[in-house]
TORSEBA-789542 format. One record per residue (C-alpha): chain; residue number from 1; x, y, z. Coordinates in pm, 1 decimal. Example, Ala and Ser with C-alpha at 12.3 -4.5 7.8 and 13.67 -1.06 7.14 Angstrom:
<rs>
- A;1;1230.0;-450.0;780.0
- A;2;1367.0;-106.0;714.0
</rs>
This chain:
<rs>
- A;1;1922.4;-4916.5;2782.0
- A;2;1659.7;-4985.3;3057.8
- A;3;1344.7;-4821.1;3104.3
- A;4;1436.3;-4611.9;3394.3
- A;5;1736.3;-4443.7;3170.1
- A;6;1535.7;-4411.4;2902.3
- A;7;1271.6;-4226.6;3094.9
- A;8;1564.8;-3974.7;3284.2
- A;9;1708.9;-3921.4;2899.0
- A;10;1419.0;-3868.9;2721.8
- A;11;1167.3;-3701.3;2896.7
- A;12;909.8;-3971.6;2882.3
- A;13;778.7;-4121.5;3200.5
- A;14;805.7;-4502.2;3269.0
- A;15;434.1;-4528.9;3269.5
- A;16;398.8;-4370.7;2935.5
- A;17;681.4;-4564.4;2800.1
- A;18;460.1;-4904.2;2940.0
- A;19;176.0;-4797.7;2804.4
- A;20;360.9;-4760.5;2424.5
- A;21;464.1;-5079.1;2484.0
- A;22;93.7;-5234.0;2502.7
- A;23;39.2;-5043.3;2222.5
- A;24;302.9;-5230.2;2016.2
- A;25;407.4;-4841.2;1941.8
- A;26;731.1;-4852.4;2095.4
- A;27;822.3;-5175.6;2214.3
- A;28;1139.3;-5255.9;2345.8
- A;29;1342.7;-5523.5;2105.4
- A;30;1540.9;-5702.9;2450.5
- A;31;1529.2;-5828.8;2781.4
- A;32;1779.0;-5894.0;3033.7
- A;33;1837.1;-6213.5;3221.0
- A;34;1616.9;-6041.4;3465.8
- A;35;1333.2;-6009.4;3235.8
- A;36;1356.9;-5615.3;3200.5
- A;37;1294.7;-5434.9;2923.6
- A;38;1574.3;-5357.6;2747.6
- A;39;1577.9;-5029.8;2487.2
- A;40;1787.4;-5062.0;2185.6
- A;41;1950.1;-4724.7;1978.7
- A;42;1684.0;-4799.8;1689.9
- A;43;1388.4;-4882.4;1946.2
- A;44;1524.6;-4494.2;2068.2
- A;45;1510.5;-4365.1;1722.3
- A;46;1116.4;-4439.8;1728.4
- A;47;1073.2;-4346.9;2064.8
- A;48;1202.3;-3995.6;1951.2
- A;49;999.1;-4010.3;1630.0
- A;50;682.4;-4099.9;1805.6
- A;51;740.0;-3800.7;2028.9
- A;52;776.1;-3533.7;1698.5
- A;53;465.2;-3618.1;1542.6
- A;54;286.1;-3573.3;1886.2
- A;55;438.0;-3249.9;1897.4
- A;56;177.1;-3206.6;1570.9
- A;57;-85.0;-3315.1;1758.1
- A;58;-114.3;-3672.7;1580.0
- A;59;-267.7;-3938.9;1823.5
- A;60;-107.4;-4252.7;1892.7
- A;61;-326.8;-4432.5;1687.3
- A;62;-217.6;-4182.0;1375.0
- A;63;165.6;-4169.1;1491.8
- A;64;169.7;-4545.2;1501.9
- A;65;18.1;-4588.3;1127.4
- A;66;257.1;-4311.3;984.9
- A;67;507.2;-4523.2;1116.1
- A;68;448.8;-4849.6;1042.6
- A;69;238.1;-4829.8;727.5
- A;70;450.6;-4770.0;427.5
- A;71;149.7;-4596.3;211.6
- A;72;3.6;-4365.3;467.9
- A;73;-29.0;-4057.8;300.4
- A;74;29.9;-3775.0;564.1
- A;75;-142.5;-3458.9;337.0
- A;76;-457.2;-3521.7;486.8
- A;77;-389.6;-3638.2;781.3
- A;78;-195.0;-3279.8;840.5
- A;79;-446.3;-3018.5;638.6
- A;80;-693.9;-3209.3;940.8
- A;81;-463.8;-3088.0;1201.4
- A;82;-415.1;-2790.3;1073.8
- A;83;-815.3;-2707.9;1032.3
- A;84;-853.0;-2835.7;1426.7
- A;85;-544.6;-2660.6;1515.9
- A;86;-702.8;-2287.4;1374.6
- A;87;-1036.4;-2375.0;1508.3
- A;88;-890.0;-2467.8;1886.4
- A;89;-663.2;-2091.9;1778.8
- A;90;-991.2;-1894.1;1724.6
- A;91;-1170.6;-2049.5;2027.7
- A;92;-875.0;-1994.9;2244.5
- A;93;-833.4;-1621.6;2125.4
- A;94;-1234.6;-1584.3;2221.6
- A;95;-1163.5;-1709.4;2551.7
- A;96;-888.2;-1490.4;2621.7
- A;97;-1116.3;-1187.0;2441.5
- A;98;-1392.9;-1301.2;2730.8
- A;99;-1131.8;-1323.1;3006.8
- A;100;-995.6;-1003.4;2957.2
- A;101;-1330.5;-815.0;2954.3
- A;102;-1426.1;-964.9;3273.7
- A;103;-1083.4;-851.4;3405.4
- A;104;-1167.0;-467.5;3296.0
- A;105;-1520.7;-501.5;3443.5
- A;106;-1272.5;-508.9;3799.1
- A;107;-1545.1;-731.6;3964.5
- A;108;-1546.4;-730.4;4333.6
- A;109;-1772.4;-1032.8;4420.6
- A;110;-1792.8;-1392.9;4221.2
- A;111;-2143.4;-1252.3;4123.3
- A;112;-2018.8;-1010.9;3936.6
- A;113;-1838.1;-1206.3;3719.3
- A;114;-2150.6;-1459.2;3667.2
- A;115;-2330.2;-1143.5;3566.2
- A;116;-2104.1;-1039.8;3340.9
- A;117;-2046.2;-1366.4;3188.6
- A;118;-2429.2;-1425.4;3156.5
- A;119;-2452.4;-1068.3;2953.9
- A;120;-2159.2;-1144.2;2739.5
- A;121;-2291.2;-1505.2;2667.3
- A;122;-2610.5;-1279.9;2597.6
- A;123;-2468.4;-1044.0;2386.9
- A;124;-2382.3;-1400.1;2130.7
- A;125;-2728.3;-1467.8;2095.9
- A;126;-2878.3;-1501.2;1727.4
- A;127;-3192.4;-1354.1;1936.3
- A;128;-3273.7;-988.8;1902.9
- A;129;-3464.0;-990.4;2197.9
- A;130;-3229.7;-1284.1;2368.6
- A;131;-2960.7;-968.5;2333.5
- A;132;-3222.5;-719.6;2457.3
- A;133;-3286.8;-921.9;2762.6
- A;134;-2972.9;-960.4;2852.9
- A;135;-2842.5;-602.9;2868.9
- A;136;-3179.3;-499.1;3051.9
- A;137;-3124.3;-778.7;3330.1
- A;138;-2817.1;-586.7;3467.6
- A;139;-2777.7;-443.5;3787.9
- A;140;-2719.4;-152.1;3796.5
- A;141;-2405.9;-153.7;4019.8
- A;142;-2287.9;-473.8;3895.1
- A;143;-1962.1;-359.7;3677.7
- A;144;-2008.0;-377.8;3324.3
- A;145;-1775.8;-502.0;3003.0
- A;146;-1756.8;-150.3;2859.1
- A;147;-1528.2;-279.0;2514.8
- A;148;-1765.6;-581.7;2455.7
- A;149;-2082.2;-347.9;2510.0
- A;150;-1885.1;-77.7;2250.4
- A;151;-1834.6;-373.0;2013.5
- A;152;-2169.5;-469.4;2047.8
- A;153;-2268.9;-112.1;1973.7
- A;154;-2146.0;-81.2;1659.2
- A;155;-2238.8;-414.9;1493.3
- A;156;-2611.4;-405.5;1592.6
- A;157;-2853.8;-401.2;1377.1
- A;158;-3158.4;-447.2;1593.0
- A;159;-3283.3;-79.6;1657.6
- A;160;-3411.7;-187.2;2007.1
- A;161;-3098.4;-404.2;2108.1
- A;162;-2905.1;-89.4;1984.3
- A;163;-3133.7;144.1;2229.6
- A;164;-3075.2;-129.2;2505.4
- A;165;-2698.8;-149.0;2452.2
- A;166;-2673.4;286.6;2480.6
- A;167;-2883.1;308.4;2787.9
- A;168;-2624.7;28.9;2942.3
- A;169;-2311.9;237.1;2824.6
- A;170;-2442.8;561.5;2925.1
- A;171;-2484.2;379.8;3328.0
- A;172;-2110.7;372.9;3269.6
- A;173;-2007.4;722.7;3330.4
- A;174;-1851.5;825.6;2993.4
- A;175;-1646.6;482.6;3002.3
- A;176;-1627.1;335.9;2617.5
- A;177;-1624.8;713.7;2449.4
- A;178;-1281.9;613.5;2316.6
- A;179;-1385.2;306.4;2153.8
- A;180;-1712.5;470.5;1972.6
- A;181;-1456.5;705.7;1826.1
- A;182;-1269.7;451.7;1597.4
- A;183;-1617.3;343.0;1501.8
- A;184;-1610.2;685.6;1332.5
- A;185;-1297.3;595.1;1138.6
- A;186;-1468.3;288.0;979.7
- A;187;-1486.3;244.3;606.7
- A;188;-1792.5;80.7;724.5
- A;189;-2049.4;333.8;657.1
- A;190;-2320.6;117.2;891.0
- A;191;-2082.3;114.2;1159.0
- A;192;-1963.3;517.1;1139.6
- A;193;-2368.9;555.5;1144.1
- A;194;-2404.0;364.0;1480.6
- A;195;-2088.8;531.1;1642.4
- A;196;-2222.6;848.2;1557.5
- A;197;-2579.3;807.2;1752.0
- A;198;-2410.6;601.6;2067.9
- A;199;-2180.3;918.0;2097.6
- A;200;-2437.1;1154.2;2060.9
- A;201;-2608.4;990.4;2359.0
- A;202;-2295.6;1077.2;2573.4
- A;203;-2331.5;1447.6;2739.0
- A;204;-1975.4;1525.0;2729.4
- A;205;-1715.1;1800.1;2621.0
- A;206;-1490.9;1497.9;2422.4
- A;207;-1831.9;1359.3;2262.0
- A;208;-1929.0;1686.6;2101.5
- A;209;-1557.4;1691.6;1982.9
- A;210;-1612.4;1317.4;1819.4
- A;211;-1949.5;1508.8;1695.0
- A;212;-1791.2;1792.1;1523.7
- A;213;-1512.4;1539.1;1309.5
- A;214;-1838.7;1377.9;1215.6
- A;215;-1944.6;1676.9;1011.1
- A;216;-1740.2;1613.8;760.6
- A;217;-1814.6;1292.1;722.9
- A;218;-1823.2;1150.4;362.0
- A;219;-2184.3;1014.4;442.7
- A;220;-2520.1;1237.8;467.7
- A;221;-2683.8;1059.3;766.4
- A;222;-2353.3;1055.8;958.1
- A;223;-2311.9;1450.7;929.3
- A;224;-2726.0;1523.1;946.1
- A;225;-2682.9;1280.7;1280.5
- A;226;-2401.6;1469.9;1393.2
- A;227;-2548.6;1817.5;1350.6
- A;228;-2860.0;1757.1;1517.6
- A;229;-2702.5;1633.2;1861.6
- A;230;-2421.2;1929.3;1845.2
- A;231;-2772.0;2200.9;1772.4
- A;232;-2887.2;2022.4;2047.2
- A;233;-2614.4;2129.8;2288.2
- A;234;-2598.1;2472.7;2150.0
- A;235;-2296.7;2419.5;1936.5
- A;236;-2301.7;2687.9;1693.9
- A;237;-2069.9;2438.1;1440.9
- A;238;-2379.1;2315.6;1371.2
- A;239;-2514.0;2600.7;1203.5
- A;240;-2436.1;2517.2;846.2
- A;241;-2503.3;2157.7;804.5
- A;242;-2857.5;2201.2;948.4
- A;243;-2919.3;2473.9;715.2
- A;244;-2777.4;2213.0;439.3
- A;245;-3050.1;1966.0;549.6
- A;246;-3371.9;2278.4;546.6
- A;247;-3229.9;2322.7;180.6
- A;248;-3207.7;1938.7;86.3
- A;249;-3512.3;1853.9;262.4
- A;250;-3360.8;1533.8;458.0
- A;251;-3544.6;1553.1;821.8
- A;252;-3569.1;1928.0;694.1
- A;253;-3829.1;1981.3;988.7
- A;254;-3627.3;1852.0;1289.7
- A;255;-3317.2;2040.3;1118.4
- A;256;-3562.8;2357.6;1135.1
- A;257;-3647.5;2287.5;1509.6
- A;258;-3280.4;2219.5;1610.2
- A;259;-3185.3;2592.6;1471.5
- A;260;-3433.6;2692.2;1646.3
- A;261;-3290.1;2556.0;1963.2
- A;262;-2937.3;2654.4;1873.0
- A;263;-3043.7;3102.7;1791.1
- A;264;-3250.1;3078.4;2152.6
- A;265;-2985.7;2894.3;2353.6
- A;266;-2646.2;3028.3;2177.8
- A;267;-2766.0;3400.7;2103.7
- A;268;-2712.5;3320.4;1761.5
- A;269;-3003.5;3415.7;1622.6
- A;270;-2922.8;3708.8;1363.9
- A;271;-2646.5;3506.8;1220.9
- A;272;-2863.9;3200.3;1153.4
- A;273;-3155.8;3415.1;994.9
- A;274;-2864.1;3591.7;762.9
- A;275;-2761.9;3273.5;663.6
- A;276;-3101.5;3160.0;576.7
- A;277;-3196.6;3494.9;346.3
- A;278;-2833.6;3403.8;166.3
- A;279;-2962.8;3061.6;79.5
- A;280;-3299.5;3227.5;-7.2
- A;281;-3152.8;3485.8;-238.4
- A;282;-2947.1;3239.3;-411.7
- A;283;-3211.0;3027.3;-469.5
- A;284;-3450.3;3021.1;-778.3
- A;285;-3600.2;2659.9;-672.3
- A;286;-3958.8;2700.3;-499.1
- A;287;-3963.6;2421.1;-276.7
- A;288;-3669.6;2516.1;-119.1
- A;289;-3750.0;2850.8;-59.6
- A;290;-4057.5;2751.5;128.8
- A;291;-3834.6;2485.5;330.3
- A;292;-3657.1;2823.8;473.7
- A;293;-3968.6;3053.2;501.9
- A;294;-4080.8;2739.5;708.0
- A;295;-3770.5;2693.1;876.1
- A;296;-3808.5;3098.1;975.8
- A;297;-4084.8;3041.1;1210.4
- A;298;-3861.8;2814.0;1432.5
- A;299;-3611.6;3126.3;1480.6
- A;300;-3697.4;3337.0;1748.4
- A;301;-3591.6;3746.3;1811.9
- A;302;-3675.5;4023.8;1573.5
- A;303;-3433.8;3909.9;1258.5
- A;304;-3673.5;3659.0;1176.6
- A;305;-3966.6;3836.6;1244.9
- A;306;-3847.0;4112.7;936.6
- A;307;-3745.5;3824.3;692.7
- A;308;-4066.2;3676.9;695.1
- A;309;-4208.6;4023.0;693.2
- A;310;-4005.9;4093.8;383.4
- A;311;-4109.6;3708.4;218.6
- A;312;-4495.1;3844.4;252.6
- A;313;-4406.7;4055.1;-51.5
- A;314;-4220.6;3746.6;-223.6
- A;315;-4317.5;3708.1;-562.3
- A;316;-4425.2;3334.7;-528.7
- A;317;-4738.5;3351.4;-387.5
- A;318;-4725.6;3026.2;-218.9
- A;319;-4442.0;3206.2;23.0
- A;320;-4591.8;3519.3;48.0
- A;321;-4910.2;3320.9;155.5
- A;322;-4704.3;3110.1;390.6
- A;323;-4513.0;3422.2;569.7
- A;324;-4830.9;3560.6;613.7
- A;325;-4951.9;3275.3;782.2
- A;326;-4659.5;3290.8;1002.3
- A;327;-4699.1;3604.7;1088.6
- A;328;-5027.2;3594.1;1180.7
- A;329;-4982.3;3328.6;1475.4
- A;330;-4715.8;3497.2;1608.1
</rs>
């Protein structure tokens, strides 16, 4: 068979087939009178065996050896490939992970996507402050990579970075509130943490609903962070778990504050002071008794006024001294 049929049957141009040849990889065994190469069934054969273990990704200079040397081993030779072939997998999958974030960003101008490719290229960096820089040099109309800035969000570490990275999402108009949310479903308690303060920096009806599911969170920090942002808003749901933290004493004085916030701006004064005297008369431990006499000043409107008129009288002089005190600046 001559070259130009064996090119048409098998797929392998003339020029490749030459270039075997020189090789000694596939070399044709006969020539006509003419002096053409001439392609016999077994020259075929390992033309057709050549082109499998490329399929592998074997070089020529590998395909050639497993073929003509009779102890090549071909374990390692493959576990190689197969190391190169995940790597090339991963990098490939990154690529496409960077491609399709630009494509979300919708940019209109080839400067937008240079922007966008700079911050995500940023957003690698081992640097804290590499990071940092890089979500502070946006413009702030260029379009922005919402999931790889979510992403980012939750596996910070660097407290700045993290402040950086909320201050670019927030320029986004609500985009990404979706993503935070799983970050509330992680078994990660690190990452439910950081989900819970980048949603708390959103202003929005759906974030105080992501706020409320993280009351009951399994972790203290994620429900104390939780409560103060909803007493913030004047969400009454709050009530309770910033009560829980006067009693425990964790952040006990921005819990205090944050009720008083919450009885001003939601009218809910009377119920929060009749919750505090419950946790006072159920109480027999000092210290947290004179958490909620403390916490008392913070409440504004008459209710509070009589319970800390009524703790002047407490038994435990250190709260009777510190109602008074109360009292007396008000």
């Amino acid at each position: 068979m001559l070259i130009g049929e064996v090119s048409r049957r098998c797929g392998v141009s003339t020029r490749m087939l030459r270039h075997y040849d020189s090789l000694g990889l596939v070399k044709p065994t006969g020539r006509t009178v003419g002096g053409y190469r001439e392609y016999s069934p077994d020259d075929i054969r390992r033309l057709f065996h050549v082109e499998s273990l490329r399929t592998l990704g074997l070089s020529l200079h590998d395909a050639k050896r497993a073929l003509d040397e009779p102890d090549f081993a071909p374990a390692d030779l493959v576990g190689d490939l197969m190391q190169h072939t995940h790597e090339r997998i991963v990098a490939e999958q990154e690529l496409l992970t960077k491609l399709e974030r630009v494509d979300a960003a919708a940019p209109a101008e080839w400067d937008d996507v240079l922007r966008i490719v700079a911050l995500l290229r940023g957003l690698e960096s081992e640097s804290a402050a590499h990071r940092q820089q890089a979500i502070l040099a946006q413009d702030g109309d260029t379009s922005r990579p919402v999931d790889a800035l979510v992403q980012a969000i939750l596996s910070e570490d660097d407290l700045n970075v993290a402040g950086a990275l909320q201050w670019s999402l927030a320029r986004a108009d609500g985009q990404g509130l979706a993503g935070l949310a799983t970050g509330l479903d992680s078994p990660d308690t690190a990452v439910r943490r950081r989900a819970t303060v980048a949603i708390a920096a959103i202003p929005s009806d759906e974030a105080s609903a992501h706020l409320r599911r993280a009351l009951g969170d399994s972790d203290a920090t994620v429900r104390e962070r939780a409560a103060l942002a909803l007493g913030s808003r004047g969400d009454t749901d709050a009530t309770s778990p910033l009560l829980a933290m006067v009693v425990s004493g964790q952040r006990d004085v921005e819990a205090a504050e944050v009720l008083g916030l919450l009885a001003e701006e939601s009218s809910a004064a009377d119920e929060i002071v009749s919750a505090m005297k419950g946790e006072l008369d159920k109480s027999a431990d000092a210290s947290i008794r004179l958490r909620i006499t403390q916490a008392l000043a913070e409440i504004p409107g008459s209710a509070a006024r009589t319970a800390l008129t009524e703790l002047t009288h407490d038994g435990d002089r250190t709260i009777a001294g510190t109602a008074a005190s109360i009292m007396s600046r008000q």
